[in-house]
C-alpha positions as CSV (number, residue, x, y, z in Angstrom):
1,X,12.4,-20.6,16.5
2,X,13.4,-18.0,18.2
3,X,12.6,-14.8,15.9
4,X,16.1,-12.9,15.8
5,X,15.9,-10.9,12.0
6,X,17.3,-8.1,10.8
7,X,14.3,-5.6,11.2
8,X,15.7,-3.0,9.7
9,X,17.3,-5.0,6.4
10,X,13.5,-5.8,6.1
11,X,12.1,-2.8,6.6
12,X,14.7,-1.1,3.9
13,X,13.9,-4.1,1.6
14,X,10.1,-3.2,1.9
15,X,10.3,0.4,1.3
16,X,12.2,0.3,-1.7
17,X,9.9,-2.8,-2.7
18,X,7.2,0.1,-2.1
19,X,9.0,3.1,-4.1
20,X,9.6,0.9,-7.1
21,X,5.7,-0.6,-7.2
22,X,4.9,3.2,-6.9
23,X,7.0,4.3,-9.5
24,X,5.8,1.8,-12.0
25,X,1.7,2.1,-11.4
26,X,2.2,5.9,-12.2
27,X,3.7,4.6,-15.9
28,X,0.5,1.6,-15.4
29,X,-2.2,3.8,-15.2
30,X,-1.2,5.4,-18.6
31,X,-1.6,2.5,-20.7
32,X,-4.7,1.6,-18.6
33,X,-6.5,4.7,-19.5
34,X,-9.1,5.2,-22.2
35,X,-9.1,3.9,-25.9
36,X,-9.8,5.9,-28.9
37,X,-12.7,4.8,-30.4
38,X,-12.4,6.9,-33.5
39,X,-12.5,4.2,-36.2
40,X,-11.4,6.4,-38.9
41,X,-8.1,6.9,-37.2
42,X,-7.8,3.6,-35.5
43,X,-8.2,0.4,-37.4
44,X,-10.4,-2.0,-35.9
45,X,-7.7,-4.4,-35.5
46,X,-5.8,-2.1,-33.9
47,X,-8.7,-1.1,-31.3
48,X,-8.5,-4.6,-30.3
49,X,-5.1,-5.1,-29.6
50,X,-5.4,-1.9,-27.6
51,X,-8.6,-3.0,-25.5
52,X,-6.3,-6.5,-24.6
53,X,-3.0,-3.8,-24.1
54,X,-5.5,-2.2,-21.4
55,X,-7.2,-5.4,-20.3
56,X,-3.4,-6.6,-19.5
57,X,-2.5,-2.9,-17.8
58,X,-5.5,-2.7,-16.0
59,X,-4.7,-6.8,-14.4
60,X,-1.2,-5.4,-13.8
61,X,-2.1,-2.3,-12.0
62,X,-4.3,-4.7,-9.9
63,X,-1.5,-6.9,-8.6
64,X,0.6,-4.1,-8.4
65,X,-2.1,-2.8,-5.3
66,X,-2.5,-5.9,-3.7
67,X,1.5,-6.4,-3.5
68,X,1.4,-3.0,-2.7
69,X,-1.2,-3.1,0.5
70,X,1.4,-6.6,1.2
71,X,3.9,-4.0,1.9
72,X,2.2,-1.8,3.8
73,X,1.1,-4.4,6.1
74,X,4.6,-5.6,6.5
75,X,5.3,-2.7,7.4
76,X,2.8,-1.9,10.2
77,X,3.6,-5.5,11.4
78,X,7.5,-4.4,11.7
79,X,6.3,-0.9,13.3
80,X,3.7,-3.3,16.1
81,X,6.7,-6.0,16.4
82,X,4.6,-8.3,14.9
83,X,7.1,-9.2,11.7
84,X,8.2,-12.4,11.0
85,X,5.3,-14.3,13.5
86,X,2.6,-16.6,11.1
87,X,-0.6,-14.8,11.4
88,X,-2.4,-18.4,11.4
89,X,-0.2,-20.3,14.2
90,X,2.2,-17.6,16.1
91,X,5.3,-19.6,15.2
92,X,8.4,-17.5,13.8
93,X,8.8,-17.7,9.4
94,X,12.0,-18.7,8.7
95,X,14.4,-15.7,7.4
96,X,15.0,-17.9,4.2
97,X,11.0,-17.4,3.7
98,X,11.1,-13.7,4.1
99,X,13.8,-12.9,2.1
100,X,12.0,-14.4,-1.1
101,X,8.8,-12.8,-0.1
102,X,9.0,-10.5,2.8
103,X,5.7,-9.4,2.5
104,X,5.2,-13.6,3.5
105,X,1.7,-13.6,6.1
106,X,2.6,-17.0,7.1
107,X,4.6,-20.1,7.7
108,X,5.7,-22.6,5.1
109,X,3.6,-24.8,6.8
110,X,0.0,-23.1,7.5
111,X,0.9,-22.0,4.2
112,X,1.3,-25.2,2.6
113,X,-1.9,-26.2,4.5
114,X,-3.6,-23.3,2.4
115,X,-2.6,-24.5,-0.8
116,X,-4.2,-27.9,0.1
117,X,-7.5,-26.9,0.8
């Protein structure tokens, strides 16, 4: 396949991908913060649901990095020319692929090979 995409639709795509994840972990890492522990304020039952309110926050803020650092490395690959090429075989990922996920590392196929082993 030769690898003729639209750099720069991508490269717009990832950056506002990047601006919204931004925007959303500064709201995240309020509801991941501390809990209030005073029990005379608090009910118990209500320190618990907010210990699995930050549990959840805290999960969320994680997956919100790691798509985050996706990005990024999208967008180094676009920068080095790299874009678009599996990182396991060198072949080209099909457009179709990137425009779902265009943070995508691989091909369909070393990426269905992943999810076998």
């Amino acid at each position: 396949m030769s690898n003729e995409i639209d750099l720069e639709y991508f490269r717009n795509l990832l950056e506002k991908k990047r601006k919204d994840l931004l925007v959303r972990q500064d709201g995240q890492l309020e509801a991941a913060g501390t809990i209030e522990l005073d029990q005379a304020r608090v009910g118990r039952l209500s320190r618990m649901d907010a210990m699995q309110q930050q549990a959840m926050a805290r999960a969320t803020n994680h997956r919100s990095a790691l798509e985050l650092q996706r990005i990024e490395a999208a967008l180094v690959r676009i920068r080095t020319g790299d874009y678009g090429y599996c990182l396991k075989c060198g072949e080209g990922i099909a457009e179709k692929r990137l425009r779902v996920d265009p943070g995508a590392l691989t091909c369909i196929t070393c990426a269905g090979l992943a999810e076998r082993n």
